[in-house]
N, C-alpha and C positions, 0 to 999 in steps of 0.2 A: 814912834808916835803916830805915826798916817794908818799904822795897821789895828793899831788901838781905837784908833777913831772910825776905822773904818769897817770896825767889830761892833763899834756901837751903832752903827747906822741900821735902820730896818730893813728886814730881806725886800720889802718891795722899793725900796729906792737902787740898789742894787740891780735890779733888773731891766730890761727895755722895752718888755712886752706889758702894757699899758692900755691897749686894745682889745674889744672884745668886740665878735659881734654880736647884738644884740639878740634875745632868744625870741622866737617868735609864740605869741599867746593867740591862737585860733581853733575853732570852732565851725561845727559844720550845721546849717539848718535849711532842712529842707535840699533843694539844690542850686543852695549860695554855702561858698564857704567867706568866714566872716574873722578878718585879726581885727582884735581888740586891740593892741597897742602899737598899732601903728605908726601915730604922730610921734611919740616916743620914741621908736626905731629911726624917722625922720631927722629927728632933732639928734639921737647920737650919732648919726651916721655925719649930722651936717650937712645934708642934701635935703629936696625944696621935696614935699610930700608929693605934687604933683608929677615930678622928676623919677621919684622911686614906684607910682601908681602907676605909671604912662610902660615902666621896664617890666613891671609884672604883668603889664595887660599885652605887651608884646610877647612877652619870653610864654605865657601859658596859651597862649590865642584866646583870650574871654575877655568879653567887656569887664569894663571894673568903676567902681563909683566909692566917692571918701564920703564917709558919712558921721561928722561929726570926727572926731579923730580915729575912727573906723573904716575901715581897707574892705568895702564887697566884692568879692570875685564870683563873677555869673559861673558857676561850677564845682565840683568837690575836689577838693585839694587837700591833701595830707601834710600833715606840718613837715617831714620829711621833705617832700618837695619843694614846700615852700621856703624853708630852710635852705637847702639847694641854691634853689634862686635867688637867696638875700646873699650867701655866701658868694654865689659869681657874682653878683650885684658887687659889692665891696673888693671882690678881688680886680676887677677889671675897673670900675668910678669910684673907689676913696681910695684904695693903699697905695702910695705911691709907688712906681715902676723901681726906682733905683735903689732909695734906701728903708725902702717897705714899712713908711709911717705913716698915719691916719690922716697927718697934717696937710690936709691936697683940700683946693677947689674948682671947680669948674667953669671954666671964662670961653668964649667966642673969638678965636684968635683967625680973623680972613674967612669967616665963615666956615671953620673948623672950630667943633669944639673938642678942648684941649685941658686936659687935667694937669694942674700947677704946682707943683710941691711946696710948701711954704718954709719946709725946713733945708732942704736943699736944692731950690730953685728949679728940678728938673720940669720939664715940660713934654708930654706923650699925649696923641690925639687918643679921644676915648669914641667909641661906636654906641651909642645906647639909642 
């Protein structure tokens, strides 16, 4: 009976991979490169727009400005790159270190800030 039942269930409840990261929609004008969906990338990531603005403007050396739910980067960037950088962005501040889920936030623990797991508790200092 469990394998009858568990024949009717759908391939993606089956699965564990439930995460994506999200694809980057950017544009080059002039010499600004310009993501359009930015705030969007922010809010699936669950990290604070400012938080993910502040990593791209370190990780590329260029000033950067939100404009509207719009990410400027003073320079030309290729979405390959930038893609790049959203991917380390996630691998190092949202998936969690031990059991590799999304489920993580970022809290101030002694003036370390420290990425939290919310599904299994672990705690690892993040550098951003």
């Amino acid at each position: 009976m469990l394998d009858r039942a568990r024949s009717l269930l759908p391939e993606k409840t089956l699965t564990f991979e439930r995460f994506e990261v999200p694809s980057i929609d950017s544009f080059i004008q002039g010499n600004k490169t310009i993501i359009r969906n930015f705030d969007l990338i922010a809010q699936k990531l669950r990290r604070g727009s400012q938080l993910l603005a502040k990593y791209f403007s370190k990780e590329l050396a260029v000033p950067v400005s939100i404009d509207g739910g719009k990410l400027v980067l003073n320079g030309k960037f290729y979405e390959r790159n930038l893609k790049e950088k959203l991917q380390a962005f996630v691998d190092s501040a949202v998936i969690c270190k031990e059991c590799k889920r999304p489920d993580t936030k970022i809290s101030e623990i002694g003036g370390v800030k420290t990425l939290i797991c919310e599904a299994c508790g672990a705690r690892n200092p993040v550098k951003l």
